[in-house]
C-alpha positions in Angstrom: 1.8 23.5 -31.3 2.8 19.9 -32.6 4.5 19.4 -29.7 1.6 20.4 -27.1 -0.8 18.2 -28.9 1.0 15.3 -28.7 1.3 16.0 -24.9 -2.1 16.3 -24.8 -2.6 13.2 -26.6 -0.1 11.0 -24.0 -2.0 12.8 -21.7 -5.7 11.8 -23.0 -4.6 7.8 -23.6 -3.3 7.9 -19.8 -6.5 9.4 -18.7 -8.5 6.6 -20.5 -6.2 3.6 -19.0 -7.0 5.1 -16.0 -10.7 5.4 -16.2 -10.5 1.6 -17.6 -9.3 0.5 -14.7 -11.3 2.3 -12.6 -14.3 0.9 -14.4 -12.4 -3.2 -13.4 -12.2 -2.1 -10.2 -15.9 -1.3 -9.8 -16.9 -4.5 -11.5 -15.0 -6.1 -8.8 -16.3 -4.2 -6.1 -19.7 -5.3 -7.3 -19.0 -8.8 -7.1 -19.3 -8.0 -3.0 -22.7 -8.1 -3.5 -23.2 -11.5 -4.2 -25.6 -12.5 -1.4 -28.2 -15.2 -2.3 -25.7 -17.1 -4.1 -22.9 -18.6 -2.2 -23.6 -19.5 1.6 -23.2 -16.9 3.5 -21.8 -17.1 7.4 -21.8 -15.5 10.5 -18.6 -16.4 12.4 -17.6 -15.6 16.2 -14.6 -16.9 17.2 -12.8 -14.6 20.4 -10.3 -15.7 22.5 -10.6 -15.2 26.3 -10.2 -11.6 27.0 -13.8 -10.9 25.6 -15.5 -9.6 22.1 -15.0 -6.8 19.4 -17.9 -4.4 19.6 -18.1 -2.3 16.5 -21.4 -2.2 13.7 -20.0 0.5 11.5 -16.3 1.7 10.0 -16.4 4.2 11.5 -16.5 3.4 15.3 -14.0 0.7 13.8 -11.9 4.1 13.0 -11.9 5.0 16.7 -13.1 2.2 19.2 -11.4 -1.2 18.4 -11.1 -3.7 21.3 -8.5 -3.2 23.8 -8.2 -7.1 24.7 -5.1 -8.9 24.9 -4.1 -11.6 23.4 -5.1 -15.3 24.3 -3.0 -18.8 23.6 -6.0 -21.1 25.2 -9.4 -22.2 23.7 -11.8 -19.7 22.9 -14.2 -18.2 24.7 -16.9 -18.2 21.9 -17.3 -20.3 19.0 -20.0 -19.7 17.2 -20.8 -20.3 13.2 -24.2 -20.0 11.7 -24.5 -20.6 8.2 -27.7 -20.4 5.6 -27.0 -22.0 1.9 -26.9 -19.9 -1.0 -28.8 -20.7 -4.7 -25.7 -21.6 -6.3 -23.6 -23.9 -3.4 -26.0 -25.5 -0.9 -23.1 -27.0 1.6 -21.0 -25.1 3.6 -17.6 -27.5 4.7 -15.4 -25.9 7.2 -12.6 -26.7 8.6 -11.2 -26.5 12.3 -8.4 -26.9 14.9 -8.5 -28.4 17.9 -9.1 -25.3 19.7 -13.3 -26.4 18.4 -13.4 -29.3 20.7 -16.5 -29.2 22.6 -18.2 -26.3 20.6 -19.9 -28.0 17.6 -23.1 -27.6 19.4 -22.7 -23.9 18.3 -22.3 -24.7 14.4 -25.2 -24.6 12.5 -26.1 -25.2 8.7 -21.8 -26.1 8.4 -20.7 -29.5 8.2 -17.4 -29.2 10.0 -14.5 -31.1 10.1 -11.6 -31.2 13.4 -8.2 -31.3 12.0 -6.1 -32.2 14.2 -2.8 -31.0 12.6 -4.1 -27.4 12.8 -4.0 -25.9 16.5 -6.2 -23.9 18.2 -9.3 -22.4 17.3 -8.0 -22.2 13.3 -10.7 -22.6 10.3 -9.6 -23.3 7.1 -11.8 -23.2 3.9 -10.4 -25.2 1.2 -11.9 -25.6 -2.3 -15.5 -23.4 -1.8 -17.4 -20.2 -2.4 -18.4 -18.5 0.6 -19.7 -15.2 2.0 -18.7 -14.2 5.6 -20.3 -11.2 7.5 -20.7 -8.9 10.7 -18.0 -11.6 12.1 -15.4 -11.6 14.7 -12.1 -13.3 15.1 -10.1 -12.1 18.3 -7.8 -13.0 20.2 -6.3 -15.9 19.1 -2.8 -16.9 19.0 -1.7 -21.0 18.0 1.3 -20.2 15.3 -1.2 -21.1 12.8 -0.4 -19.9 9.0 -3.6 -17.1 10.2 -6.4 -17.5 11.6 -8.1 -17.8 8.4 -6.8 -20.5 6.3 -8.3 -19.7 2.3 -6.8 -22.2 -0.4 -8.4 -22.7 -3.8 -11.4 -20.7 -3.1 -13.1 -17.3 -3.7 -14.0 -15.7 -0.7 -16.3 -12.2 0.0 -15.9 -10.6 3.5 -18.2 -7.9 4.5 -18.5 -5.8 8.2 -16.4 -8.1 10.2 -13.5 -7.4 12.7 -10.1 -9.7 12.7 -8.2 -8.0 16.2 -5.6 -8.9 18.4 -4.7 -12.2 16.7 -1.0 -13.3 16.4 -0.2 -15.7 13.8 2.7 -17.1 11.8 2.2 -16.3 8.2 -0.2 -13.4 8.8 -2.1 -12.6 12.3 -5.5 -12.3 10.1 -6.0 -13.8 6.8 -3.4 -16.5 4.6 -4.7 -17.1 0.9 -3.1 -19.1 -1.3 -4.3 -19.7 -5.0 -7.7 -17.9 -4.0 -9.8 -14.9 -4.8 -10.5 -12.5 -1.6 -12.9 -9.7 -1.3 -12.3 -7.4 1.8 -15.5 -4.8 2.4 -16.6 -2.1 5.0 -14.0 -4.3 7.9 -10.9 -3.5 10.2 -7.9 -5.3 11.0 -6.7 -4.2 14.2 -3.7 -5.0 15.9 -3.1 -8.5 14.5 0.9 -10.0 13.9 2.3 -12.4 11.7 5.8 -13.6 10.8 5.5 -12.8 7.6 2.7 -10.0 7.1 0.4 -8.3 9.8 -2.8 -8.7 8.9 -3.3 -10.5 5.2 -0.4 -12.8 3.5 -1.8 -13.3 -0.2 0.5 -15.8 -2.1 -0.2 -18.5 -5.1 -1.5 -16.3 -7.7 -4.3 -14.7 -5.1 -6.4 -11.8 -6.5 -7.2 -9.2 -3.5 -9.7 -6.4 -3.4 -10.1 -4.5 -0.1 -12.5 -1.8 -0.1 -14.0 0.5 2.3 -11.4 -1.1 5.1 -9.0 0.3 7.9 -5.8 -1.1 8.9 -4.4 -0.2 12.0 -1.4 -1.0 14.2 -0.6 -4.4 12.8 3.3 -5.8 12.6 4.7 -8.1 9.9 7.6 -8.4 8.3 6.9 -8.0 4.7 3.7 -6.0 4.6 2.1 -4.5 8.4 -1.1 -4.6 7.0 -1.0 -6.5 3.0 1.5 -8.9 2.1 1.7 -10.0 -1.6 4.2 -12.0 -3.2 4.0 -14.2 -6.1 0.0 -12.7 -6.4 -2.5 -11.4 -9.4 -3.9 -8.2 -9.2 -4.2 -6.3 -6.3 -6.7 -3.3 -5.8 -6.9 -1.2 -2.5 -9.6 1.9 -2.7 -10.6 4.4 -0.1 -9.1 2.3 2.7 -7.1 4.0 5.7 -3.7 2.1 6.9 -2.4 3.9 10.2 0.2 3.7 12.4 1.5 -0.3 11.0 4.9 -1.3 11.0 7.4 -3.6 9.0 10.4 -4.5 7.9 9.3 -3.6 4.2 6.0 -1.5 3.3 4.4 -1.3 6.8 1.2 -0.4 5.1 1.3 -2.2 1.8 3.9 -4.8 0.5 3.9 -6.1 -3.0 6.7 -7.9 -4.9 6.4 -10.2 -8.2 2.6 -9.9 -8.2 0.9 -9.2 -11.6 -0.3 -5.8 -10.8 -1.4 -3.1 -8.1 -3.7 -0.5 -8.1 -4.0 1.4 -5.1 -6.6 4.3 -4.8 -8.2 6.9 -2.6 -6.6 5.5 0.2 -4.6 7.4 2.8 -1.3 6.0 4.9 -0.8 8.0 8.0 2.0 7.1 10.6 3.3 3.8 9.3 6.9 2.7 10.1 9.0 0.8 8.1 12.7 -0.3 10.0 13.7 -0.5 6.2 12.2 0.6 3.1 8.4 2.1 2.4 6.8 2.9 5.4 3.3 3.5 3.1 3.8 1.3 0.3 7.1 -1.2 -0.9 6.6 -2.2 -4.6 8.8 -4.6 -6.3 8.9 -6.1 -9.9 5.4 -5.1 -9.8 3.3 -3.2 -12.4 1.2 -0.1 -10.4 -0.8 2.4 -10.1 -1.1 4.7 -7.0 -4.1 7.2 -7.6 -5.6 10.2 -5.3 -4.0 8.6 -2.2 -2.9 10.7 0.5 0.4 9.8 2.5 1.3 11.6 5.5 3.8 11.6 8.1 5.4 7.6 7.6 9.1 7.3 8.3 11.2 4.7 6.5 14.8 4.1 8.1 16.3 3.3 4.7 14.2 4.9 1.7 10.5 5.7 0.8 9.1 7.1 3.7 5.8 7.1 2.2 6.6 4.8 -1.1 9.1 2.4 -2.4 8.7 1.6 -5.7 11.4 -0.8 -8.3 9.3 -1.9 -10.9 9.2 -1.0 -14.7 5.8 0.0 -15.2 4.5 2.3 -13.2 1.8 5.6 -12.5 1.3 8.0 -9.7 -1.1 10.6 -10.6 -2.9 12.9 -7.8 -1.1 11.8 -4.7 0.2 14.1 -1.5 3.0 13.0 0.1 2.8 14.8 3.2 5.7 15.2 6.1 7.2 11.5 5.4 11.2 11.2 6.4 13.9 8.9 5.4 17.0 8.5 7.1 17.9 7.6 3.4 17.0 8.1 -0.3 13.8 9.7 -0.4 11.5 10.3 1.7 8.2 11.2 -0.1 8.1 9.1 -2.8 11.5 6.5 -4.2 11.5 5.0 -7.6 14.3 2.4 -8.5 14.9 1.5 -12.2 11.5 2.4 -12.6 9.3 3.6 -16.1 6.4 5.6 -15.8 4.6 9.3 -15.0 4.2 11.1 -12.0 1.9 13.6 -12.4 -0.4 15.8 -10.4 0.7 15.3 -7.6 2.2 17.4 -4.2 5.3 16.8 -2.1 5.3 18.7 0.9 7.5 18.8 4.0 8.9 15.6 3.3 12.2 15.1 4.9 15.3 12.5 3.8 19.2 12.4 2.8 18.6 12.6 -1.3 15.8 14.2 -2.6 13.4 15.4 0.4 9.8 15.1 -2.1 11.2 12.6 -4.6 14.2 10.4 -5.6 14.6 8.8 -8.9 17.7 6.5 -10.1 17.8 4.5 -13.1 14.7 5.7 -13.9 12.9 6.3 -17.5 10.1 8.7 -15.3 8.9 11.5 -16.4 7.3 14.6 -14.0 4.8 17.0 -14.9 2.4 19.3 -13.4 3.4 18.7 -9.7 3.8 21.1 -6.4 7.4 20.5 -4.7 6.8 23.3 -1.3 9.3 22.9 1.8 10.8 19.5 1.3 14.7 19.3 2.8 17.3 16.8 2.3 20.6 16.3 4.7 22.8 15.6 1.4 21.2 16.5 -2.3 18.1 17.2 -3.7 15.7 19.2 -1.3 13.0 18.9 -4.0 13.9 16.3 -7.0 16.8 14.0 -6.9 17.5 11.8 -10.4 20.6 10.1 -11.9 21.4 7.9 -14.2 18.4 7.7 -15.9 17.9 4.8 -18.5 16.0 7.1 -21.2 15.2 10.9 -21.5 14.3 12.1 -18.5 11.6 15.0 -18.7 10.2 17.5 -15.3 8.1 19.8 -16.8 5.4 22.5 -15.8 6.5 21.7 -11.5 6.4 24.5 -9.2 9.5 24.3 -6.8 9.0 26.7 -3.1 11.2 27.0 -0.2 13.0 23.8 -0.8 15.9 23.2 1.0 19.3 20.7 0.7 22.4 21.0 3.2 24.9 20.6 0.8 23.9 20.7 -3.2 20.7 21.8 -5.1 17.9 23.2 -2.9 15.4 22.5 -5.0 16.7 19.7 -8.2 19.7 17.7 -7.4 20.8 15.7 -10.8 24.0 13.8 -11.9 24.8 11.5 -15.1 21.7 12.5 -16.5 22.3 12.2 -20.6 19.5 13.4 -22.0 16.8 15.4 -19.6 14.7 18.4 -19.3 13.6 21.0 -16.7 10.9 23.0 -18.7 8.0 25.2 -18.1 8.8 25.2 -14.3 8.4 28.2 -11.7 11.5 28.2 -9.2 10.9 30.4 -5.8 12.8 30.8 -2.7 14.7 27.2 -2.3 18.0 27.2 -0.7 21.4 25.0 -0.7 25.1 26.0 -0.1 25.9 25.1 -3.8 23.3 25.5 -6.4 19.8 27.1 -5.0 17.7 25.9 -7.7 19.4 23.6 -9.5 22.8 21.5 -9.2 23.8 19.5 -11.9 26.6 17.2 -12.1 27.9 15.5 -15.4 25.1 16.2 -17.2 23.1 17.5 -20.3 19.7 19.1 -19.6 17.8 21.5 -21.0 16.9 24.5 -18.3 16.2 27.6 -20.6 12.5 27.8 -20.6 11.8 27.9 -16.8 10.2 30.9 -14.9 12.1 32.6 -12.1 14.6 30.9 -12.8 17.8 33.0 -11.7 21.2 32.0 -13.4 23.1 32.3 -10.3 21.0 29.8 -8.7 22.0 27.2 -11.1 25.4 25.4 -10.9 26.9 22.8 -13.5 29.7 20.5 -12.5 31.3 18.3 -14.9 33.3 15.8 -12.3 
């Protein structure tokens, strides 16, 4: 009884950090709605092959542009601009690409800088609201197409497509504050990430937004290194690719919390094809990742950070030619909880690989996951503290060589409790194999002894 309430009392104080930052998150989203304020701008800037038609998300879901990408001037260039109660003056700045369209700025004072090409703006040092805008189809080898340095930043209804860039095809913040609402970012390449590169410290909130078919190398759609906090909620990232976290990629930032959103068909030549996490603290919530494929590990996440929380996810028919393919955690601490892993496909642990990890699991669905090697289900090993899966329902889980449904080895202290076993499959082990270690197994439901097999080499 001691025990349970103190389960339910890590439990509860989880719950509440949760809601807390639920509650930051909302605050932020209100700050969208800052109108009146800070100037606000109306911005159409498309290359060539023609305009972007879209007024809501979701013909932004299904009818982006089909243009192609241009390297000449634009076609249109227009900015209009009214002041805002707080910062009167607008300054904006512009590439070459602007020569001979200043008759089409109003209420900006605008400076050409040479030194940028093409039809590049930059905002330096400001406040600003842009909405219902357009960038398309520009290409110059510009750090994006939307330079933001020192600022803060609110964009609302506006389409960035087709644009190829060198730091990010979209958006490239450094040392700002950026507010993404109700946009899409189609199709847009950068060097570094696809859509948005956030460096300096950044802060990034993107709500209500839809990613699709951008390329980087670190991050198809989001790219954060050396950031603050980033918060993603009900926002759709489908069919990206990159090296590392096609969808999302975040790496020495000061924390992530991604939430509601769902990753569908992203492709990663390496690691994460949903999310790649690194030295990052995070929180993936209610998301729902389905049918990404990593060629190394983390078909839908890739995760080596220390502080961590997945509660409520599905990771849905993701593959890995390596490590896990639903979900990967390296050296990581934290919960998962909640959550489902379902016809996920990889080498170790089909739903969910764990090494060097101080994670506990509880209260989550593993039904028809498979792994080549180990694992079908669960892989761990080596885990840096106790190591607890408790109350998990394991179904028709299935590993070619060891441990249809939980693969573990070296693991010191660990538990399987309070779990229902059912129909899983492997050569060696049908439930459980486990290799060179010292776990507890005897309180587990339909849990047949000749399913389980210990090894101690």
């Amino acid at each position: 009884m001691v025990r349970h309430s103190a389960a339910a009392a890590g439990m509860a104080l989880r719950w509440r950090a949760l809601f807390a930052a639920l509650l930051s998150t909302a605050a932020l989203v209100q700050s969208v709605n800052i109108g009146g304020r800070w100037p606000e701008c109306i911005i159409q800037i498309v290359g060539s092959k023609g305009i972007v038609a879209a007024t809501s998300l979701q013909e932004r879901r299904s009818d982006a542009s089909s243009s192609q990408q241009s390297t000449g001037p634009p076609s249109v260039a227009k900015i209009d601009c009214v002041p805002g109660t707080e910062t009167a003056q607008v300054t904006l700045t512009g590439g070459l690409g602007f020569a001979g369209f200043a008759d089409n700025f109003t209420g900006v004072d605008f400076v050409q800088d040479d030194t940028l090409p093409g039809a590049i703006l930059k905002l330096e040092g400001q406040n600003l609201v842009i909405r219902d805008s357009t960038f398309s189809n520009l290409a110059h080898g510009a750090p994006a197409t939307l330079i933001v340095i020192n600022s803060t930043l609110s964009i609302t209804n506006t389409t960035f497509a087709s644009n190829t860039q060198a730091a990010a095809g979209a958006i490239f913040m450094n040392g700002s504050s950026v507010t993404v609402y109700n946009s899409l970012f189609d199709r847009n390449k950068g060097f570094q990430s696809g859509a948005i590169n956030a460096i300096g410290g950044s802060n990034l909130l993107v709500n209500l937004t839809v990613f699709r078919s951008n390329d980087g190398s670190q991050g198809g759609g989001i790219g954060m290194q050396g950031g603050g906090k980033l918060r993603v909620i009900e926002s759709l990232f489908l069919r990206n690719t990159a090296q590392n976290g096609a969808g999302i990629f975040v790496q020495k930032s000061a924390d992530a919390f991604v939430s509601n959103c769902t990753f569908s068909s992203n492709t990663a030549a390496v690691n994460g094809a949903g999310v790649f996490q690194e030295l990052t603290k995070g929180t993936l919530d209610a998301c729902i990742l389905r049918a990404n494929k990593a060629q190394t590990g983390g078909g839908g996440y890739y995760n080596r950070c220390t502080d961590v929380s997945f509660v409520r996810n599905q990771f849905e028919n993701n593959t890995a030619n390596a490590g896990g393919a639903g979900l990967e955690l390296n050296q990581c601490v934290g919960d998962v909880q909640l959550c489902i892993f379902s016809r996920n496909r990889g080498e170790k642990g089909g739903g969910l690989f764990m090494d060097q990890c101080a994670t506990n699991v509880a209260n989550t669905t593993f039904d028809s996951n498979s792994a080549t090697l180990l694992g079908g289900g669960l892989y761990r090993s080596f885990p840096s503290d106790r190591s607890v899966v408790k109350g998990c329902k394991f179904a028709k889980n299935k590993a070619n060589q060891y441990g249809g449904a939980i693969y573990e080895q070296n693991v010191a202290d660990g538990a399987v409790q309070g779990c229902r076993f059912s129909a899983n499959t492997a050569p060696t082990g049908a439930a459980i194999y486990s290799r060179m270690s010292s776990t507890d197994i005897a309180t587990n439901s339909n849990l047949d002894s000749a399913d389980v097999e210990y090894a101690d080499h």
